[in-house]
N, C-alpha and C positions, 0 to 999 in steps of 0.2 A: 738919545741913541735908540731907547727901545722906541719910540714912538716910530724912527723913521723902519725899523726893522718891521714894526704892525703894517706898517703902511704898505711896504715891499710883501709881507704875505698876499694881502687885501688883493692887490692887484694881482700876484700872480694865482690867487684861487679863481677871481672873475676870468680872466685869460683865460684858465682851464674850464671854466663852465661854457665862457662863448665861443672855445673849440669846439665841444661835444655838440653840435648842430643837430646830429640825425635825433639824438635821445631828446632835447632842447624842442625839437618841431612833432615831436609826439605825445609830450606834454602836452605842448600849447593844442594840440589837433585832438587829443583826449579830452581837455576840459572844455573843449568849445564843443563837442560833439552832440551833447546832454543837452544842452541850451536850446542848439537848432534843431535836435530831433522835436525837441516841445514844444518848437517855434512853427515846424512843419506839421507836427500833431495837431498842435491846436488849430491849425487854420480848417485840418478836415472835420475837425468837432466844431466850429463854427461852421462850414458849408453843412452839417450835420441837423445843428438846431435853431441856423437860418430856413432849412426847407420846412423844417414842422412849423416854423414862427406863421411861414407862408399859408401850409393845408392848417392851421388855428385859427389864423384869421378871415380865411374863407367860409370857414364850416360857423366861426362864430357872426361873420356878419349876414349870412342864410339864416342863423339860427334865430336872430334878432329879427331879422324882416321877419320870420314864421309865427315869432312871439308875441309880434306886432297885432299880426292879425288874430289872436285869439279874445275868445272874449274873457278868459279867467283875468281877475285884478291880485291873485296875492302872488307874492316873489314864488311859494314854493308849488300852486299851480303851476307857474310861467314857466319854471326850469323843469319841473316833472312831465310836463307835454312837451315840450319843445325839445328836450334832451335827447331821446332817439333820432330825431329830423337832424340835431347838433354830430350824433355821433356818426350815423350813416353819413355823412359831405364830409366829416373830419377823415374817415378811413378811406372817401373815395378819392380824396384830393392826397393818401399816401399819407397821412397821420397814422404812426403804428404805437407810441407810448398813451397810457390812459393819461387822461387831462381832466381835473378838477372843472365844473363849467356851473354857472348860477347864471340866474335872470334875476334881475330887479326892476320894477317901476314904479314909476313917478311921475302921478301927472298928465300929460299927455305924449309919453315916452315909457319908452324900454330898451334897458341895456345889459345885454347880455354881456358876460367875461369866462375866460377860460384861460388858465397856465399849466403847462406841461414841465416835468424834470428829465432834461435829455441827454441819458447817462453818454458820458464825455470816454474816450477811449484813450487819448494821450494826457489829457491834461489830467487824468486822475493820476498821474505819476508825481504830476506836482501839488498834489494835494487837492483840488477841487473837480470832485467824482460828477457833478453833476450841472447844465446850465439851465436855468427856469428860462422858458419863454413864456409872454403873455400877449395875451388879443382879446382888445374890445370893441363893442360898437354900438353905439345908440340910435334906435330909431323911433323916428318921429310916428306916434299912432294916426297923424293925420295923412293916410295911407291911402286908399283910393277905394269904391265899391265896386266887385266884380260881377257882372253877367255875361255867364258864359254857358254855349253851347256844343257839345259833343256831338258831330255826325261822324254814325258809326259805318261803317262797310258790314253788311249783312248778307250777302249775296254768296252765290255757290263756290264763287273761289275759294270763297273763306273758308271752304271745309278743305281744301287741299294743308299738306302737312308741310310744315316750316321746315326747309332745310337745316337753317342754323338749330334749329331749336328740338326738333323732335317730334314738337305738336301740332295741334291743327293750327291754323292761325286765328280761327277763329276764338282758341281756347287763350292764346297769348297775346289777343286782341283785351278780352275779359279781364285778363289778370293786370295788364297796363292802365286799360282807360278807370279799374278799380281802386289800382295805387295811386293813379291820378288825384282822385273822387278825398282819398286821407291828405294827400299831401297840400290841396287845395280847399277844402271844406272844412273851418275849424270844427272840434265839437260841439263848441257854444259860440254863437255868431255875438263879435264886438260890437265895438261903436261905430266899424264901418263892416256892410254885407257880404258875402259871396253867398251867389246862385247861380246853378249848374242847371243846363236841361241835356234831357238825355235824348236822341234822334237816332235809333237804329233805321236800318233802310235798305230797300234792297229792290222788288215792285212798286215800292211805293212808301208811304210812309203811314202806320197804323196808330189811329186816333182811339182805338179801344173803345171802349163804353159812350164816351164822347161825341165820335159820330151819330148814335144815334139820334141827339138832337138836332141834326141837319142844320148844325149852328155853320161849319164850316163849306158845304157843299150844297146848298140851296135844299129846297122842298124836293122830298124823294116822295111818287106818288106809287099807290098800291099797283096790283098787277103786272101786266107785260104790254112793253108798246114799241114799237118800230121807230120811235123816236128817243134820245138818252133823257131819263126824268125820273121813269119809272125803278120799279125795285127791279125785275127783269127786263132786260133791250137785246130786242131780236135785231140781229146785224146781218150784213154781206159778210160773207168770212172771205179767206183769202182760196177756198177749196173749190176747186170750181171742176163743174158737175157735168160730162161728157159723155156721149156715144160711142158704145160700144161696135164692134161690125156688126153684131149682131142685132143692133137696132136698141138693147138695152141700154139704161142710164148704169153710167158706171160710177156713183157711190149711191142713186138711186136715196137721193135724198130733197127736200123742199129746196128749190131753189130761185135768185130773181130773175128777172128778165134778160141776162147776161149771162147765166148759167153756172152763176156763182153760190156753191149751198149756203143757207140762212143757219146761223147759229143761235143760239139765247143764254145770254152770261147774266149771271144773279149778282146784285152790288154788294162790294164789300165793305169792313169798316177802314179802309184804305183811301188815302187822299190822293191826286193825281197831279197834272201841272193844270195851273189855269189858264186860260187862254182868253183872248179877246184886245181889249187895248189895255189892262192892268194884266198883262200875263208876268212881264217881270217888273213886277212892284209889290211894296205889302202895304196896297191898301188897303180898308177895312173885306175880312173876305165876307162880309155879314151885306155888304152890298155887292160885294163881285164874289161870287161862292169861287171856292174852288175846284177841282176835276175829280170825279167818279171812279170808282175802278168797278169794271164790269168783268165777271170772270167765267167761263163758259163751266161748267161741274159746280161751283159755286170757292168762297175762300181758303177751301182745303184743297182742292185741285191742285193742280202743278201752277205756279206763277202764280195763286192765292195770295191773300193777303195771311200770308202764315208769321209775318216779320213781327217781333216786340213791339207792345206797344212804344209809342214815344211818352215822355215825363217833359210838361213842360217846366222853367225853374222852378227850382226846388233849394232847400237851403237843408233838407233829408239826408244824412249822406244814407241814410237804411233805403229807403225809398230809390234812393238813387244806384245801389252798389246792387238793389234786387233788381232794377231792369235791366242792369249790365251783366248781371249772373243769367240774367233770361233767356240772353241774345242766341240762336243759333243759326245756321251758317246753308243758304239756299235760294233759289229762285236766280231771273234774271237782274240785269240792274240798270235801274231808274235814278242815277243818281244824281239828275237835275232834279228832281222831286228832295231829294236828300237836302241839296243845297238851300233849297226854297224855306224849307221849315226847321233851318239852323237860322235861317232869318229871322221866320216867324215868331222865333219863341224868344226872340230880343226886339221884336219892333214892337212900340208903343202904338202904332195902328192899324193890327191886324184885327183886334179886337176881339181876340178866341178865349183868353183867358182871364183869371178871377183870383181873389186875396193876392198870397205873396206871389202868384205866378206871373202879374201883371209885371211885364216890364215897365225900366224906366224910360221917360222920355228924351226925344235925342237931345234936348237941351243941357241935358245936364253931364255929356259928355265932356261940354267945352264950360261946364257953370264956374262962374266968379269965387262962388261959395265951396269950398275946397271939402266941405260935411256930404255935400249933395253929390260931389261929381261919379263920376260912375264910365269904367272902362268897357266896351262889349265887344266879346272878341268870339268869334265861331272856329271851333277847329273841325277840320274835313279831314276823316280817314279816306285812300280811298287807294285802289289799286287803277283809277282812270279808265279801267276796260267798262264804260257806258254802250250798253247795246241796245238799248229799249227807246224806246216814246211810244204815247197814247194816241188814238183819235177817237172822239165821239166814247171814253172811258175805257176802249177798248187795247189791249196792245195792237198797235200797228204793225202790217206784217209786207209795208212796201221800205224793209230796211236792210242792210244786207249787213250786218254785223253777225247775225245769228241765222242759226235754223230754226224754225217754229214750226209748230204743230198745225197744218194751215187751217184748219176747222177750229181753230181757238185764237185765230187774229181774223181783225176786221180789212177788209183791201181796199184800205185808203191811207191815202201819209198822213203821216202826225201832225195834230192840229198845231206844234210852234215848231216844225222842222226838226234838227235830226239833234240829240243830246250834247253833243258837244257844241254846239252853235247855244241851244239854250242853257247848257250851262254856265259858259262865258259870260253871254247877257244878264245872267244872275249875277253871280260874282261883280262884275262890273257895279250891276246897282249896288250890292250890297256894301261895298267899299265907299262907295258913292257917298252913303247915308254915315259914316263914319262908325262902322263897324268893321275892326282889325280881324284877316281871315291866316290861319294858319292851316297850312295845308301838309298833312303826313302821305307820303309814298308809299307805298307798300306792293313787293310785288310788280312795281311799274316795267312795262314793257317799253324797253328806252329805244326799241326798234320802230316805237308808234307813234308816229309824229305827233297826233292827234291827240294823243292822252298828252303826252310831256309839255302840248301846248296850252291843255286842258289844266293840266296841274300850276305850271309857272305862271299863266295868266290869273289865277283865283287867288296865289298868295300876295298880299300886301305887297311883298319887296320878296328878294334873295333871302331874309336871314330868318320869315315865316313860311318857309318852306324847308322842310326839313323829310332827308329820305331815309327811311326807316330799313330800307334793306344793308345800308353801310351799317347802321348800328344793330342797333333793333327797336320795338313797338314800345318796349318798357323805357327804356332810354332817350326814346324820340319824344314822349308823355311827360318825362321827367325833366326833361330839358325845359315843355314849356311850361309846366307845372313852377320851374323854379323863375323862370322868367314873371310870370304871372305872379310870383311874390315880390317881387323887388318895390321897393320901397325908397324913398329918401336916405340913403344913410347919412345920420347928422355930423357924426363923427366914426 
């Protein structure tokens, strides 16, 4: 009897509980609330220190390729240089917690690692504050040798002041192609090279002290001659010499038989384009010299040769970061002359240069032997506004891109026609011979047919062309700076 009376309770307490619904579904909807708040927490702490796992492994497999190339062999060299190049791509790819990072190698490798603790904002409620991500990556030290060469834009533009920026462009040209110079130049060159040459440019390109051995532009004879050879060449200028009413000459100056006045420009240590049937090629210039630059006042005058010397390769970054701090911002621009001697100072048979500056041979572009190979790749700054060519060393003054001084050009057309035609034809060869050309914008006038056809024909393809006005100069450098380290990554 008592058992059936428990039993009659039993039932009628459950009856009264699965009456009470509303209290019954706020139970149940209170104790599931917790769960799925931690359920939805956690997934945004996971999209949290899924994106650092991403800017970790980024900055870590840069960091390795950079590592690669250095020449230090102990772990704590490796990660002590390599760690700023690691932290600067970590912050720029949106890594914001510090991250532990080492290099180690072995052998003919190096692998960099780095783990970050990425404070968790819901699942610290259920006890775990924090989730470790980690990134690694090993690269092969058998990595490639670089020769490469910087043509810089040296011309009057460059002195106009940078919208984006403040400064001249010519100042925020120096501070990029400089950060380049660290980020591409180890301090201690590995088991495989980089060499940089430096080509500022702008009249012309200035051989510095070098010239004077007449290694690159034939035999320069004493005196003054009416033919180009000598130290001074007396020319036709483009000023030409006329009758007044009153029967006087009206600039009353020497002039030829055309009545055109004769001028006299003193050679500078400035190289020009050459001409003939090696005009675009680098064959040796020691048998086809190259062109003259004759300057009417001499190479201080206006359009002088006042531009930085050029540095052929160099493996210097001092040497190197001091021609790019030298550089300043003037003259007209020659900057198929620019292109010509970003050739020059990567071709094995130009013949100009001596020890480490001698390039390598094109063979070894495409060599079997993976120690020897060697990538050469020319970058061209350049805002494409070309207004110059020479004749007979002279600027020619039958061009219509500019106004000139007409007593300080010779009136005749330029011995290879008008710059953008022999630009072209450079670039062409130079691709030709299997030298990779990057070509930076800057400034480009996209109203000009002429330059934008000038710029997109010289680069390799679409993705070595790169326009520095969307970005900027420092970022356009950095881009190919980081290109030009890529490496195998093994893992």
């Amino acid at each position: 009897m008592r058992a059936a009376i428990n039993k009659l309770k039993t039932v009628s307490s459950f009856k009264r509980l699965m009456a009470n619904e509303r209290g019954n579904t706020a139970i149940v909807v209170g104790m599931a609330t917790v769960p799925l708040m931690l359920i939805l927490g956690s997934a945004v702490d996971f999209e949290r220190a899924a994106n650092t796992q991403i800017a970790l492994q980024s900055a870590v497999d840069s960091a390795a390729l950079y590592a690669a190339g250095l020449g230090d062999n102990t772990n704590t060299g490796l990660t002590d240089k390599s760690k700023p190049f690691f932290t600067t791509n970590y912050k720029a790819d949106g890594g914001t917690v510090t991250p532990t990072y080492g290099v180690t190698g072995a052998g003919d490798s190096v692998t960099a690692t780095a783990s970050v603790a990425v404070p968790n904002a819901f699942m610290a409620l259920a006890g775990i504050p924090t989730t470790t991500v980690s990134a690694t990556a090993m690269v092969k030290k058998a990595g490639i040798n670089l020769e490469v060469s910087l043509v810089l834009d040296n011309t009057g533009s460059m002195g106009w002041t940078n919208g984006q920026t403040g400064n001249t462009a010519i100042f925020d040209l120096k501070a990029a192609a400089s950060k380049f110079i660290d980020q591409v130049v180890p301090d201690t060159q590995g088991s495989y090279y980089t060499k940089v040459a430096a080509i500022p440019y702008n009249v012309g390109v200035n051989m510095g002290s070098a010239a004077s051995a007449n290694i690159a532009r034939g035999t320069v004879s004493a005196g003054t001659s009416t033919t180009p050879g000598a130290t001074n060449y007396t020319f036709s200028s483009y000023q030409l010499e006329s009758k007044t009413k009153s029967g006087a000459w009206s600039n009353n100056c020497t002039h030829d038989a055309n009545h055109y006045c004769l001028a006299t420009g003193a050679i500078t240590n400035c190289v020009t384009e050459r001409t003939g049937s090696q005009a675009y090629t680098d064959a040796s210039a020691i048998t086809y010299p190259l062109g003259r630059q004759y300057v009417v006042g001499g190479a201080s005058a206006g359009n002088g040769c006042t531009v930085t010397p050029m540095l052929p390769l160099s493996m210097s970054k001092t040497d190197l970061k001091a021609t790019i701090a030298a550089m300043s911002a003037g003259n007209n621009t020659v900057g198929q002359v620019g292109i010509e001697w970003g050739w020059y100072t990567l071709s094995p048979n130009i013949g100009l240069f001596s020890g480490t500056s001698v390039p390598s041979g094109y063979d070894k572009l495409t060599s079997s032997n993976y120690a020897e190979r060697v990538k050469k790749i020319m970058i061209l700054m350049t805002d494409g506004e070309y207004n110059s060519a020479y004749a007979d060393g002279v600027m020619s003054g039958q061009l219509n891109y500019v106004n000139y001084n007409d007593s300080n050009v010779i009136n005749k057309a330029p011995d290879n026609g008008d710059p953008f035609t022999q630009s072209k034809a450079i670039c062409s060869a130079i691709k030709a011979s299997g030298v990779e050309i990057y070509v930076i914008t800057f400034q480009l006038d996209k109203t000009k047919s002429q330059r934008v056809d000038l710029t997109t024909s010289c680069a390799t393809d679409a993705k070595h062309l790169i326009d520095a006005d969307n970005t900027s100069l420092d970022s356009a450098f950095s881009t190919i700076a980081n290109q030009l380290q890529e490496m195998r990554i093994a893992q």
